[in-house]
C-alpha positions in Angstrom: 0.0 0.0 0.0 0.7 3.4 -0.8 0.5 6.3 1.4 1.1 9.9 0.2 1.5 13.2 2.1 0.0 16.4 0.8 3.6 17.2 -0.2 5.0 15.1 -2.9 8.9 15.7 -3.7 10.5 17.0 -6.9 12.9 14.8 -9.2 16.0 15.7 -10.6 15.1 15.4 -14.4 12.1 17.6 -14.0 14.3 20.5 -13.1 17.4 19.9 -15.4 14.3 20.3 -18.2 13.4 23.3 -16.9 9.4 22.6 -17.3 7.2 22.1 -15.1 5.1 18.7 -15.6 2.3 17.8 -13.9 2.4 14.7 -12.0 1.9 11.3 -13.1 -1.4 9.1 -12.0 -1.0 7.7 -9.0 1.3 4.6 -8.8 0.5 1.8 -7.2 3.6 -0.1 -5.4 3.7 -3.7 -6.3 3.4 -7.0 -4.2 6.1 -6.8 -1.7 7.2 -3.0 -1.4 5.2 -0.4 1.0 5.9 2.9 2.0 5.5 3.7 5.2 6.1 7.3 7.1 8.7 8.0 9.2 7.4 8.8 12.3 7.0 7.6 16.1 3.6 6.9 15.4 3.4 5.4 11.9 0.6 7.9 10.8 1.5 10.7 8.4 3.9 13.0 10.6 2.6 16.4 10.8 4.3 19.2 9.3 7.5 20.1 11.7 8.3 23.9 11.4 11.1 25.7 11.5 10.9 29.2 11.2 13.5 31.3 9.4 12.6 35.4 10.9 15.4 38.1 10.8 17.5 38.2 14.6 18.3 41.5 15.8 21.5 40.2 14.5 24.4 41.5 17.0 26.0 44.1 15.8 25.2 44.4 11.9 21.3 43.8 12.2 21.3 40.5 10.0 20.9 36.8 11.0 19.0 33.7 11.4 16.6 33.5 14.5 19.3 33.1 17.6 19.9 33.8 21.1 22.0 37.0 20.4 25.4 36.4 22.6 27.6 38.8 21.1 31.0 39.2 23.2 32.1 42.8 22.7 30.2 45.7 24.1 29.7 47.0 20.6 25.9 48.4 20.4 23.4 46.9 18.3 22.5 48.0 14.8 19.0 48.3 15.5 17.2 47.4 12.2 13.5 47.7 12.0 11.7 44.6 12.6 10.9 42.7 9.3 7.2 42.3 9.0 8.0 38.8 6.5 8.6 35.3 8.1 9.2 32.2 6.9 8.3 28.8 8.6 8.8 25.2 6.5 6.9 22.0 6.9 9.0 19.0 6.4 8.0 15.5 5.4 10.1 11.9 4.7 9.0 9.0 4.1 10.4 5.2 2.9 9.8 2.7 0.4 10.9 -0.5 1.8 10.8 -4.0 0.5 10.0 -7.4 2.2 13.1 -7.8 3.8 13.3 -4.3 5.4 16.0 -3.0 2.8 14.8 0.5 1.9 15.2 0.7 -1.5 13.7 4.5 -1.9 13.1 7.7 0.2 11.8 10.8 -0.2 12.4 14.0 1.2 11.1 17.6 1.2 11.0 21.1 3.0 8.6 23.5 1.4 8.4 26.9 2.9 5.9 28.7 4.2 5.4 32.4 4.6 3.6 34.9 7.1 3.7 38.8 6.9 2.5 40.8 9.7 -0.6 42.2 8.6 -1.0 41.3 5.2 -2.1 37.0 5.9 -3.9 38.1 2.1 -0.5 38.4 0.4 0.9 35.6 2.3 -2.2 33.3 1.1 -1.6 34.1 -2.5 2.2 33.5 -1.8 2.0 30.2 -0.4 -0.5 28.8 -2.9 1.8 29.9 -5.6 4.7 27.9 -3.7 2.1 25.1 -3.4 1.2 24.8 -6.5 4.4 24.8 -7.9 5.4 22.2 -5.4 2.3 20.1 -7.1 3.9 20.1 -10.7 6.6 18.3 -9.5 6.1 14.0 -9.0 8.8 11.4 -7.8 7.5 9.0 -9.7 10.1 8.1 -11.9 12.6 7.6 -9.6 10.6 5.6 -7.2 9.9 3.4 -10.4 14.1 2.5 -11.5 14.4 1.6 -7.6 11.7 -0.7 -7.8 13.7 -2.1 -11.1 16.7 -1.9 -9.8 16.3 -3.7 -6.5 14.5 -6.6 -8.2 17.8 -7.1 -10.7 19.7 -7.0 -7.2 17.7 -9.5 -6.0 18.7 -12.2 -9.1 21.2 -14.5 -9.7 23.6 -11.8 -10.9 22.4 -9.6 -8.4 24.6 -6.8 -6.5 24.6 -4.8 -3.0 21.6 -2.5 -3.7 21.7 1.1 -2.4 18.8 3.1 -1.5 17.7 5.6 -4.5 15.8 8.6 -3.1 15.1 12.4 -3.8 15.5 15.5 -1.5 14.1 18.9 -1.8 15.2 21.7 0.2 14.5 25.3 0.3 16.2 28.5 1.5 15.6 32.0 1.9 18.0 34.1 0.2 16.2 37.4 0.3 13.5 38.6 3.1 12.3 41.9 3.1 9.1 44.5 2.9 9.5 44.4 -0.6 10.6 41.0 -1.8 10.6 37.8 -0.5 13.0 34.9 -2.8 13.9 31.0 -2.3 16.5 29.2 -3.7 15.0 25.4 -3.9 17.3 22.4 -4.8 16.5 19.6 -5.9 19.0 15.9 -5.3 18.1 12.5 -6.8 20.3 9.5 -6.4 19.5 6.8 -9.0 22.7 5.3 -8.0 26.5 5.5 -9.3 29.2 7.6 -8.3 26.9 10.0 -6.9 23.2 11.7 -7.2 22.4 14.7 -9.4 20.9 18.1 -8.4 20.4 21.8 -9.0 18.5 25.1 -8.0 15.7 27.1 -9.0 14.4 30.2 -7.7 11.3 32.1 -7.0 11.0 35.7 -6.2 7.6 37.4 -4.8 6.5 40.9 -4.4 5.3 41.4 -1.0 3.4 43.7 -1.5 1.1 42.2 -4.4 2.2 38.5 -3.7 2.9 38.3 -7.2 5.7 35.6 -8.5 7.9 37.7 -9.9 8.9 37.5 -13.6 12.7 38.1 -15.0 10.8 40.4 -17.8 9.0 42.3 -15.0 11.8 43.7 -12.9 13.4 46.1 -14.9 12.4 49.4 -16.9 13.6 48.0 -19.9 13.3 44.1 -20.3 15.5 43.9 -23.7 18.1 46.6 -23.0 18.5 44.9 -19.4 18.6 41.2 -20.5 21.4 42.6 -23.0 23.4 43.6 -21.2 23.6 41.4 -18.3 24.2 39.1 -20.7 27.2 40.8 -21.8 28.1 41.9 -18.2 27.8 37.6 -17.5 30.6 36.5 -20.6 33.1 38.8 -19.5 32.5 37.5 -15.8 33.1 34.3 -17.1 36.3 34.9 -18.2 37.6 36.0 -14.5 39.8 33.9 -12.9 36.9 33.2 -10.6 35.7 31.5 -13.6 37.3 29.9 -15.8 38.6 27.2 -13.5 34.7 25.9 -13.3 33.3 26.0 -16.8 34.3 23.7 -19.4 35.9 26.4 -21.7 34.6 30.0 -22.8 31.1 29.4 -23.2 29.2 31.0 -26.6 27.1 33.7 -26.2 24.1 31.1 -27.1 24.8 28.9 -24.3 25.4 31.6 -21.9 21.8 33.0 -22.6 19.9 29.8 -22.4 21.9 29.0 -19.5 20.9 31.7 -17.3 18.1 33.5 -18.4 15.8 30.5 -17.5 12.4 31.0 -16.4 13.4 29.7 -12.8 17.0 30.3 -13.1 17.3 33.2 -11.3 16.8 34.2 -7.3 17.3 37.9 -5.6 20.2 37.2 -2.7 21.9 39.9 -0.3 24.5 40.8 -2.7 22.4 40.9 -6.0 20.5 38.7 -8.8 22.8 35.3 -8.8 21.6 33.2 -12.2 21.6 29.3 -11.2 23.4 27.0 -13.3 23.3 23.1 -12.2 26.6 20.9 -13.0 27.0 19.5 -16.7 25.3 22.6 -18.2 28.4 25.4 -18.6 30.8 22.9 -16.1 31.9 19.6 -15.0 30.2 17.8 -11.5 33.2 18.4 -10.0 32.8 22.8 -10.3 29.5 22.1 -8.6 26.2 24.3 -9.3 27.6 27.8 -10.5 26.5 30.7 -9.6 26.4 34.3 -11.8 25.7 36.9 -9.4 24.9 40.8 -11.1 25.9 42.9 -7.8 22.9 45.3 -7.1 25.0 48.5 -7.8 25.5 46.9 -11.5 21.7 45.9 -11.5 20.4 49.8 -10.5 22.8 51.0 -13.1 20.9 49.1 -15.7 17.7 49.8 -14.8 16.5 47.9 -11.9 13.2 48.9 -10.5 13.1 50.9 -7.5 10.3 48.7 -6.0 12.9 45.9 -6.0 16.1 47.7 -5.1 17.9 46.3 -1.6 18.3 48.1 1.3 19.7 45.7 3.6 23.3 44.5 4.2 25.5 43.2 1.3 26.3 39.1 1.7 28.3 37.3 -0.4 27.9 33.4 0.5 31.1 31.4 -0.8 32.6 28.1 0.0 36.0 26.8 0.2 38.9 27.3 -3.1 40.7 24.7 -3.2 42.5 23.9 -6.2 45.4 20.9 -6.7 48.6 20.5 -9.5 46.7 18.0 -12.1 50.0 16.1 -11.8 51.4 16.1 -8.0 47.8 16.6 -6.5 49.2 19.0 -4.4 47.1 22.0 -3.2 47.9 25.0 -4.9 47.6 28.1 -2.3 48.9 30.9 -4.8 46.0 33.9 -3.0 44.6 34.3 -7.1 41.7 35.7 -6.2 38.6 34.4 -7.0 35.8 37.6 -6.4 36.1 40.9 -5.6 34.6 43.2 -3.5 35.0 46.5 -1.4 36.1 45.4 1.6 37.1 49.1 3.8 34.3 51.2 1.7 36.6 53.4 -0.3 35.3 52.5 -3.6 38.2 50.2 -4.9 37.3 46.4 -4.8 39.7 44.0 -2.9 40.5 40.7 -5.0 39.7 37.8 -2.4 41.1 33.9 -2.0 39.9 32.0 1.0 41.4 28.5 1.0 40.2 27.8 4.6 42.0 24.7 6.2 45.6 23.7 4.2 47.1 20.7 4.9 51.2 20.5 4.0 51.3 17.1 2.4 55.1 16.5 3.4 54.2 17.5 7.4 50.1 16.6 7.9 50.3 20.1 9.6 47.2 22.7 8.9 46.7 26.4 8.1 44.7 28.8 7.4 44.9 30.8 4.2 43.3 33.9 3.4 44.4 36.4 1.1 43.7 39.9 0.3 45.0 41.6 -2.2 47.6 39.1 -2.1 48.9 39.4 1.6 47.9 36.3 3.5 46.3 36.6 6.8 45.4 33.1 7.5 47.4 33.4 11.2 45.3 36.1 12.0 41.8 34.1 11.7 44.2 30.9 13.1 44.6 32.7 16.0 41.3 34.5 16.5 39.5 31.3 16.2 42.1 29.4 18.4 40.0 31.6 20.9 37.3 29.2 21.1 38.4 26.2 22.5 35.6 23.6 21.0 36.3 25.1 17.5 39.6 23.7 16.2 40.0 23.2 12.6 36.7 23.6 10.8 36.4 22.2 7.4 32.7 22.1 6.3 31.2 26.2 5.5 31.8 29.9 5.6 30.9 33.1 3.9 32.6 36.3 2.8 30.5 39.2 4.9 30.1 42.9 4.0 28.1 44.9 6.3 27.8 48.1 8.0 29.9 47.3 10.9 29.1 49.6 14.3 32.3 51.1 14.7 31.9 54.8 13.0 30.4 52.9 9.4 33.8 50.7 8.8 33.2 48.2 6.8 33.6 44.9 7.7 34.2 40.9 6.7 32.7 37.8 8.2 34.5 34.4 8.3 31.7 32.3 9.3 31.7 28.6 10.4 29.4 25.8 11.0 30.6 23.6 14.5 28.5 20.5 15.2 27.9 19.7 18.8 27.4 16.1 20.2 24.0 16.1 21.2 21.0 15.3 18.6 17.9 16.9 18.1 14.6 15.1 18.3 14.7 13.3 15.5 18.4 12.3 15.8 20.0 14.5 13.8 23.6 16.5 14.8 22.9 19.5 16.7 24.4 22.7 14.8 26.1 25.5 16.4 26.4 28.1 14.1 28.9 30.9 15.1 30.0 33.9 13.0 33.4 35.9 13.6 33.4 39.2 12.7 36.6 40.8 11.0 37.1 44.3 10.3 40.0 45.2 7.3 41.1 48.9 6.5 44.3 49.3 4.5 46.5 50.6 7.1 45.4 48.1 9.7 45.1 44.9 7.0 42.4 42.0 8.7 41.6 42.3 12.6 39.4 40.7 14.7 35.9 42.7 16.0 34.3 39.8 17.9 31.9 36.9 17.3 28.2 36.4 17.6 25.7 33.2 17.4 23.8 32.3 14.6 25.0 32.9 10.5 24.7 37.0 10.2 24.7 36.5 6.9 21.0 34.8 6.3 17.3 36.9 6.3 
């Protein structure tokens, strides 16, 4: 027997095909399989929330929801509540066969939004979201585990591993005017590994209204022409190059990023979402083209959709190795730019995070800016914190509006995982961020550290 939650889960293929297809007839599993819920309770779990709602955010104003615990006596910010919040209902659930091996699951977060006198808007935004979600089937994939776990069951057979498909969503931009989600989409069909990629959807809070690439500029033709040739000459940056296959034609650079859902509003600007195999390799991961907001109001942005909160730039690590020795190659090229002390020339960036000397095991920080490397100064800021050690797994290049007199400043942020488990027995997350300023004269120096990511809505 079958049973289904009001949420069913994307697939892979169905986003790489940029359509939307409505889901298949419902598909009976066959003698021997069931699906069953993942739950204490074996009934259909109800939705778990988690809401996503803007912190005062220590001393910048930014954050996920946290327990502020900032350790300097710098003053807060003090940012005006945001009206939009964003809770998201969660659901798994397993299709085993009848030996207990589970041979497919499904997972998915689908968000949920709630502004502050406006439940109207909100309506109109989550049916959209709904609906959306609703287009979407895992049938497909649920159908070559069913195959393929029979073949592993033959006389040829093989050590089957479970297929499944996840959908997760994040906020990416959460304000009075504009409300956006970046949602991936992973299916494993087996191999080497599983296949994904992003899609986003923007909303006018205001009007509820999913917002159109066509609809958010003055001039739709002149705008998509020249972000297009604003995005080829980013592709040739160092930042770059390294990821795509080779110099990409101006064809395949349009159909690439100006896809219906291929496009999100973030902290820093309008990034354009491009999943692996489509300009790059697996390996270069999904790439993002971000058109900075400054560049974006220069070509005609609206006003209605213009950003008034704190500029992020999300990254993860740069790490590259020789093709032929394998060893790391920590040269500081930069990778991005950006305007690090405010005086209106951009600093060229290379964060390499943890380096390990192959000849001695021993590890390093590496951060270069403009080519001066101050890995020993987040080494031993971070050394500070005694459960932190080494930390391998996220961070994010911050520029805010720090409190001290309007300075700039630049975030090296970190996940830590504690040992406890949360209901459900997942690691328990500490996120921390550790707040650097940089001026010329000074270089990179440590401001202080606060809970929570500063960086997220």
């Amino acid at each position: 027997m079958i049973t289904r939650k009001s949420l069913p889960v994307l697939f892979t293929a169905a986003l790489l095909a940029v359509s939307a297809g409505a889901c298949g007839s419902e598909n009976n599993a066959p003698s021997g399989l069931e699906i069953t819920d993942i739950s204490d309770d074996g009934e259909s779990a109800a939705a778990e929330a988690e809401t996503a709602e803007p912190s005062d955010g220590g001393a910048n104003g930014s954050g996920e929801d946290s327990d502020t615990d900032v350790t300097s006596d710098i003053p807060d910010a003090g940012e005006q509540e945001n009206p939009v919040t964003v809770t998201f209902e969660k659901s798994l659930d397993e299709v085993k066969g009848d030996d207990g091996t589970v041979i497919f699951t499904s997972s998915a977060q689908m968000p949920v939004v709630s502004i502050d006198g406006a439940a109207d808007i909100a309506e109109k935004i989550n049916a959209n979201i709904t609906a959306y979600y609703d287009t979407f089937s895992y049938e497909e994939t649920l159908s070559m585990a069913k195959e393929d776990y029979a073949a592993s069951l033959g006389e040829d057979g093989w050590d089957f591993i479970g297929y499944g498909t996840e959908i997760s969503a994040q906020v990416t931009r959460m304000d009075d005017a504009v409300i956006s989600f970046q949602i991936t989409v992973y299916d494993f069909t087996g191999g080497a590994h599983g296949n994904y990629g992003s899609i986003g959807r923007s909303y006018d809070t205001k009007t509820g209204a999913l917002l159109a690439f066509d609809e958010i500029a003055e001039d739709y033709e002149a705008f998509h022409a020249t972000v297009l040739d604003y995005m080829i000459n980013l592709a040739e940056t160092p930042a770059y190059k390294d990821k795509l296959f080779g110099p990409p034609s101006k064809d395949d650079m349009d159909s690439a990023l100006f896809r219906a859902d291929g496009w999100v509003f973030t902290s820093s600007g309008i990034s354009f979402l491009v999943p692996p195999y489509v300009l790059g390799p697996y390996a270069s991961g999904e790439i993002s083209f971000r058109l900075p907001y400054k560049k974006a109001y220069d070509l005609g942005l609206k006003e209605a959709y213009r950003y008034k909160g704190n500029f992020v730039d999300e990254r993860y690590y740069i790490y590259k190795y020789d093709p032929e020795t394998f060893e790391p190659i920590v040269d500081g090229t930069p990778d991005c730019y950006f305007d690090l002390d405010g005086d209106g020339t951009e600093e060229g960036l290379a964060f390499y995070g943890q380096v390990v000397d192959p000849a001695t095991g021993e590890s390093s920080y590496a951060f270069y800016i403009d080519g001066t490397d101050y890995g020993d100064v987040v080494y031993d800021e971070l050394q500070n914190i005694k459960d932190n050690g080494y930390l391998e797994s996220s961070y994010a290049l911050y520029h805010a509006d720090a409190p001290d007199g309007g300075v700039p400043a630049v975030a090296v942020l970190f996940t830590e995982f504690g040992e406890g488990e949360d209901s459900e027995g997942n690691p328990v997350r500490h996120p921390r961020s550790f707040i650097f300023g940089y001026t010329k004269e000074k270089g990179l120096y440590y401001m202080y550290w606060d809970e929570g990511f500063v960086t997220l809505p």
